[in-house]
ROSE-4610 file (N, C-alpha, C; in Angstrom, 1 decimal, always signed):
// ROSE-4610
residu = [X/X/X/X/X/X/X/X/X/X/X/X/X/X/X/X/X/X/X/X/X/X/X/X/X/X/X/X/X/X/X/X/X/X/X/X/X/X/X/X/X/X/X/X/X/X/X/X/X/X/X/X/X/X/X/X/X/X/X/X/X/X/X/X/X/X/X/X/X/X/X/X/X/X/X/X/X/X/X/X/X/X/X/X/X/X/X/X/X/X/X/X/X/X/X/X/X/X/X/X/X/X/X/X/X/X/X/X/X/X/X/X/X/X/X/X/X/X/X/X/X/X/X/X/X/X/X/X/X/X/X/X/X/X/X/X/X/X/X/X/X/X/X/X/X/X/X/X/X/X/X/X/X/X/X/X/X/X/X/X/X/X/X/X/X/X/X/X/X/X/X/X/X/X/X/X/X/X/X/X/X/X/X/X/X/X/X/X/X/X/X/X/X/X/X/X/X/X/X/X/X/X/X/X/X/X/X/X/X/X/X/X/X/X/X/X/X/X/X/X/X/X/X/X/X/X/X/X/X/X/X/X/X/X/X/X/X/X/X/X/X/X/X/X/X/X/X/X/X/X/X/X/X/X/X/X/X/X/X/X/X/X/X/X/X/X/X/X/X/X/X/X/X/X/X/X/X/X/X/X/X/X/X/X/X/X/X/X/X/X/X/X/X/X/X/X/X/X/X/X/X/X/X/X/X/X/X/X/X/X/X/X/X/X/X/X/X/X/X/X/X/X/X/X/X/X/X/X/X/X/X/X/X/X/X/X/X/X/X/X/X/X]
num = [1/1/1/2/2/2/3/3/3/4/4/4/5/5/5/6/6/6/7/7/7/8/8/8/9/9/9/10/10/10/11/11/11/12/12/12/13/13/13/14/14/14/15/15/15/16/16/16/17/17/17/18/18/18/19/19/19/20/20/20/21/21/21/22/22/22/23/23/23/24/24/24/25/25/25/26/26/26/27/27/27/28/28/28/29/29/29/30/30/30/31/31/31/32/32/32/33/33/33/34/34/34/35/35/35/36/36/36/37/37/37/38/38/38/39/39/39/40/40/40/41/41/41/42/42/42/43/43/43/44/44/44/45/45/45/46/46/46/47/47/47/48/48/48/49/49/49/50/50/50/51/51/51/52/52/52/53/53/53/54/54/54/55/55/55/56/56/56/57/57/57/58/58/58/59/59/59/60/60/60/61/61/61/62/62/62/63/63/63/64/64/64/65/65/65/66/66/66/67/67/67/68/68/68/69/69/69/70/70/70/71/71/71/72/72/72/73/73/73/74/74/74/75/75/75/76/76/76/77/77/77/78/78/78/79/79/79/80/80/80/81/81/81/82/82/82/83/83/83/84/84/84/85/85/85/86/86/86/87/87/87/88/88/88/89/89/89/90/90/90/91/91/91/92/92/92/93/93/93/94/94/94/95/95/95/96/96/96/97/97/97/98/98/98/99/99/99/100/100/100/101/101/101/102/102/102/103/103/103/104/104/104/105/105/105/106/106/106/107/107/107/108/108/108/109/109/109/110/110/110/111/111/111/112/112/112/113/113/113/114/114/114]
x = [+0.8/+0.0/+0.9/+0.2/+1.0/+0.6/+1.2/+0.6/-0.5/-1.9/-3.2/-3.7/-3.1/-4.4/-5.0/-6.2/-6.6/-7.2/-6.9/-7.4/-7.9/-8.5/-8.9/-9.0/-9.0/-9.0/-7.6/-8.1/-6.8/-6.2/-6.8/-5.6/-4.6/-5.2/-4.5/-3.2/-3.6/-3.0/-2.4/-3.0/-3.2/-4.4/-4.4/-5.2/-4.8/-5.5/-5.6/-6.6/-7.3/-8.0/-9.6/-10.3/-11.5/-12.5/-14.0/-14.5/-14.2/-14.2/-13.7/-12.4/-11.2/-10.0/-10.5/-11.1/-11.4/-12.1/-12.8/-13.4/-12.4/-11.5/-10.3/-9.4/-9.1/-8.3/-9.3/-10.5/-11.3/-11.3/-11.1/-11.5/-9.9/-8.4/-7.3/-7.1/-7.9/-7.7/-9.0/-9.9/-10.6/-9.7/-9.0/-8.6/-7.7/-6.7/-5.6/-6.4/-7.4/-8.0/-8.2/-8.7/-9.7/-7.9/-7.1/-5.5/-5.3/-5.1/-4.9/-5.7/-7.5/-8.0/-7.6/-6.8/-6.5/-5.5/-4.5/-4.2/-4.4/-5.3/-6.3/-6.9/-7.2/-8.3/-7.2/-6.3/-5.3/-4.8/-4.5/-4.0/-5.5/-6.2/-7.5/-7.9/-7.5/-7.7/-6.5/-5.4/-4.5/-4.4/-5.6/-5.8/-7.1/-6.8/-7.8/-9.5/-10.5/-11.6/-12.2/-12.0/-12.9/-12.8/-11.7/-11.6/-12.6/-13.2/-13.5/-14.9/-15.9/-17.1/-17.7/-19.2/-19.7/-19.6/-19.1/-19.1/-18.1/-17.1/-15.4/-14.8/-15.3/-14.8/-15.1/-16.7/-17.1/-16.4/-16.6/-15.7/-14.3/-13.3/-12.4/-12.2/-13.4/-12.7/-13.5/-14.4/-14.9/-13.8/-13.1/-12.0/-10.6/-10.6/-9.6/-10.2/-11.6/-11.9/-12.2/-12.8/-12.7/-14.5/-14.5/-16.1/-16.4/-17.4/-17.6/-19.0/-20.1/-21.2/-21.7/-22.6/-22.9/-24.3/-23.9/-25.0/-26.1/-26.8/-28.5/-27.9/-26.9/-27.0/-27.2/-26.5/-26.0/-28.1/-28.6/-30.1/-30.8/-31.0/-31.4/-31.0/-29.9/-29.7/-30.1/-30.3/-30.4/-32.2/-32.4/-34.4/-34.6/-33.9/-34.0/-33.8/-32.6/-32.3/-32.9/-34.2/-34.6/-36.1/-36.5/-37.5/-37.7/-36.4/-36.3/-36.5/-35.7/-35.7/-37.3/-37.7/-39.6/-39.7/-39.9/-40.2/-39.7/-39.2/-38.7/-39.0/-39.2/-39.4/-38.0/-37.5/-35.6/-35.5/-34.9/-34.5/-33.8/-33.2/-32.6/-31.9/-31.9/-30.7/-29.6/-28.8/-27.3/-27.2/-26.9/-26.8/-25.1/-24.6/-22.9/-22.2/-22.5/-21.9/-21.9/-20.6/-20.2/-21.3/-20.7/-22.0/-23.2/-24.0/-25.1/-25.4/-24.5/-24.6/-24.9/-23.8/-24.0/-25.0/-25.4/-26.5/-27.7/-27.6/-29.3/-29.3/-28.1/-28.3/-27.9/-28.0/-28.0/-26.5/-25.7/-24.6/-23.7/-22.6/-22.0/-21.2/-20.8/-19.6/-18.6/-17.3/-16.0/-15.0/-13.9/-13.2/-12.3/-12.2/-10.7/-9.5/-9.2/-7.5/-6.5/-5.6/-4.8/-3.5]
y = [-1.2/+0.0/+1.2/+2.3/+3.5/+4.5/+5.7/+6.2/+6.6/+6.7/+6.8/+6.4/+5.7/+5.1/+3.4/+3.9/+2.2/+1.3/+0.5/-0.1/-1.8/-2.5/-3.3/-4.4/-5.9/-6.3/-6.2/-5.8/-6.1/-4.9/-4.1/-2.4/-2.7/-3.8/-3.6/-5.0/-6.3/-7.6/-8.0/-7.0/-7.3/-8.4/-9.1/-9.5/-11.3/-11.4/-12.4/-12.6/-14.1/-13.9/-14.3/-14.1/-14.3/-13.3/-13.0/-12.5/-12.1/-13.4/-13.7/-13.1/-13.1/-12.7/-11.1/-10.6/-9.1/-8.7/-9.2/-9.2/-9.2/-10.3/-10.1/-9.0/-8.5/-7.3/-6.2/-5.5/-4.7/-4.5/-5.6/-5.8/-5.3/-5.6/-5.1/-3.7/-3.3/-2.0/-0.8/-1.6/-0.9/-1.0/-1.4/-2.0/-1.2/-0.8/+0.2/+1.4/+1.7/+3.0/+3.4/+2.5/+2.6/+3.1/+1.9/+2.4/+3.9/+4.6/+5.8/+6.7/+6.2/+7.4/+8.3/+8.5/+9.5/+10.4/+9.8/+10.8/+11.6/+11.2/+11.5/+12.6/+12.4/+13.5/+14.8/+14.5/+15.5/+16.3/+15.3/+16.1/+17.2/+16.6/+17.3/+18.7/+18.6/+19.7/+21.2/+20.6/+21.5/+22.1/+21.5/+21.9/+23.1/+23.6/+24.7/+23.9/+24.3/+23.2/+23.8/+24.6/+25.3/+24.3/+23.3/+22.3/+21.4/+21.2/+20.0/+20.0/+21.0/+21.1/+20.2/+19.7/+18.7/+18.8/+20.1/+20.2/+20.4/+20.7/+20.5/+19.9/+18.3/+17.7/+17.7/+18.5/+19.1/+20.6/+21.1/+22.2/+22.1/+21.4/+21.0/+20.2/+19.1/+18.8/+19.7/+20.6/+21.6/+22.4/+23.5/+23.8/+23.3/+22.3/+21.2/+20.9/+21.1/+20.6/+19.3/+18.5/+17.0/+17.0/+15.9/+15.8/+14.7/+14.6/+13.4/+13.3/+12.5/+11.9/+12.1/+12.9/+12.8/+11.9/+11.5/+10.7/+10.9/+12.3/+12.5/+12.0/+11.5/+11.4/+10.2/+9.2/+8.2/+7.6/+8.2/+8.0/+7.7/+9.0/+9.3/+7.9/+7.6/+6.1/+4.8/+4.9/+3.8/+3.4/+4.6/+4.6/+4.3/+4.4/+4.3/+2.7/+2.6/+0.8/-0.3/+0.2/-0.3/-0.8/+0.7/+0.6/-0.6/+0.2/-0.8/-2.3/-2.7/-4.3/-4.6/-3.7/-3.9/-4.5/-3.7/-4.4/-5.9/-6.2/-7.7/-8.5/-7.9/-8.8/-9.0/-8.4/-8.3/-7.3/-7.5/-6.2/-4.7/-5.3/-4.0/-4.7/-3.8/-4.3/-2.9/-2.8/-2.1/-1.6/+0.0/+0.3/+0.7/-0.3/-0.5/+0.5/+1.3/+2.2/+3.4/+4.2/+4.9/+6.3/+6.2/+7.8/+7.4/+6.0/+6.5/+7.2/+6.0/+6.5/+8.1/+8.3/+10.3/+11.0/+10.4/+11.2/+11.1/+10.1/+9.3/+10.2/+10.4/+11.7/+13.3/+13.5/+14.7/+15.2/+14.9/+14.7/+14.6/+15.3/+15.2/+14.3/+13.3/+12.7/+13.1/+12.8/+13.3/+12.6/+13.0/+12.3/+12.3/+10.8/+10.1/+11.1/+11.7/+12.3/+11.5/+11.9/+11.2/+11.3]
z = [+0.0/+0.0/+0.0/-0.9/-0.7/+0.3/+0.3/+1.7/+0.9/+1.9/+1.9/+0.8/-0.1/-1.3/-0.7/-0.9/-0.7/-1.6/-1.8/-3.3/-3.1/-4.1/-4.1/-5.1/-5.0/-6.5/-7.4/-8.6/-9.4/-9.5/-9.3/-8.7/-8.5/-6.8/-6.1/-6.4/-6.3/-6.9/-8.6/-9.3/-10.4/-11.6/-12.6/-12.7/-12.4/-11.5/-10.6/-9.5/-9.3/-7.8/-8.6/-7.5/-7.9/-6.5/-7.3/-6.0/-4.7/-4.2/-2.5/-2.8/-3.5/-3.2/-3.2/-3.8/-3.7/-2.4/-2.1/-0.9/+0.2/+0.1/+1.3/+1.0/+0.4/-0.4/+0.3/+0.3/+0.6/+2.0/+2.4/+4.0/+4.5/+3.7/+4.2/+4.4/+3.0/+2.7/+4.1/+3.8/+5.3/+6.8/+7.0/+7.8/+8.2/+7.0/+7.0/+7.0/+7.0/+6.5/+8.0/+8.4/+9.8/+10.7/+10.6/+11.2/+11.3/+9.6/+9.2/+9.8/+10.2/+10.6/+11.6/+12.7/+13.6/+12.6/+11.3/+11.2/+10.0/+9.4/+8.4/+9.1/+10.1/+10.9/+11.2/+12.1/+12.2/+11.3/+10.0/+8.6/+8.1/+8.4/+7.9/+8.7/+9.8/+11.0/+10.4/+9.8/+9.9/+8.6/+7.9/+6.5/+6.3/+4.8/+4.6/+4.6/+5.4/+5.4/+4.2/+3.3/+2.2/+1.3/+1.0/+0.0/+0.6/+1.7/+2.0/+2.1/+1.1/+1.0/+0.2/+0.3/-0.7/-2.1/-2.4/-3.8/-4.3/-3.7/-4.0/-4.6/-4.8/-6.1/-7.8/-7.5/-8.7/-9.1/-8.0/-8.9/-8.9/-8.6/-8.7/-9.8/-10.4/-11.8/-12.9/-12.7/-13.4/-14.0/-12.6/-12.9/-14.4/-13.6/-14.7/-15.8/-16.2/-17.6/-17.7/-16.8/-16.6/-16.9/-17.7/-17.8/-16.6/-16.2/-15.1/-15.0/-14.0/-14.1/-12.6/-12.5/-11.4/-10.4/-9.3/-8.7/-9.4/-9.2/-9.9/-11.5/-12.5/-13.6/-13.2/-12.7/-12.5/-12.0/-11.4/-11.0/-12.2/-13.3/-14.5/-15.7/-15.5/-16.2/-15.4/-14.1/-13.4/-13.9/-14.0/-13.9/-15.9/-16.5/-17.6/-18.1/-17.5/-17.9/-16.8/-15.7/-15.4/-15.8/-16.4/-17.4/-18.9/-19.3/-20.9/-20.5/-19.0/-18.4/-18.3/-17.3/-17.4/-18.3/-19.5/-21.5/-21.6/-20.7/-21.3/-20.1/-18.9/-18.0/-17.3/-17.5/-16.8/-16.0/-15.0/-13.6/-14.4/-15.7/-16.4/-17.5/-18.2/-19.6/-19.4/-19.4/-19.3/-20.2/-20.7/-21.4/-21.6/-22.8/-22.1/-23.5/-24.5/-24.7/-24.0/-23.9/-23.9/-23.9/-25.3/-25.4/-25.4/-25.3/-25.4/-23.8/-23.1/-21.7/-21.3/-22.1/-21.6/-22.5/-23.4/-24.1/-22.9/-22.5/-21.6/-20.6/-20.1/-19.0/-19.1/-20.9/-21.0/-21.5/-21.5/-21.7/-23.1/-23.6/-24.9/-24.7/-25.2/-25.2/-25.7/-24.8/-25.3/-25.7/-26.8/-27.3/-26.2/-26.5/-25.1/-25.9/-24.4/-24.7/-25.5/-26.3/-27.2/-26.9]
């Protein structure tokens, strides 16, 4: 582990393992997290608290020009591919491109950086 990243799976082992091995991998990484919390908290005390508002990570990749997906989008697709599944009698069908994904929630798709 590096300092404070916690990871899981093949992040963390590479590709190898199954399920249960990610599961034990999750449980290390909580583990160490839960360790780190006093000084997580301390580092966090001696820092500016203005980054640490609920919306900070939005305007922070706003700032940067980063397109991203947010929970209420993330809703707006969940209620859509649960719908289409109704029509068949399935809990959902996945809508696994790319853009259509971000069109469904309003969204332009962007060309991957080169």
């Amino acid at each position: 582990m590096v300092g404070r990243e916690y990871v899981a799976g093949w992040i963390k082992r590479g590709p190898s393992g199954v399920i249960g091995t990610n599961k034990a991998d999750a449980m290390e990484s909580v583990e160490q997290l839960l360790a780190d919390l006093p000084a997580i908290s301390a580092a966090r005390d001696e820092r500016d608290d203005a980054a640490a508002t609920p919306g900070a990570v939005e305007a922070f990749l706003e700032a940067k020009g980063v397109s991203f997906v947010t929970f209420d989008d993330w809703l707006l697709l969940d209620k859509f591919e649960t719908e289409r599944g109704k029509q068949e009698g399935r809990p959902r069908i996945k809508v696994v491109q790319r853009e259509e994904m971000l069109a469904r929630v309003g969204l332009e798709p962007v060309d991957a950086p080169s």
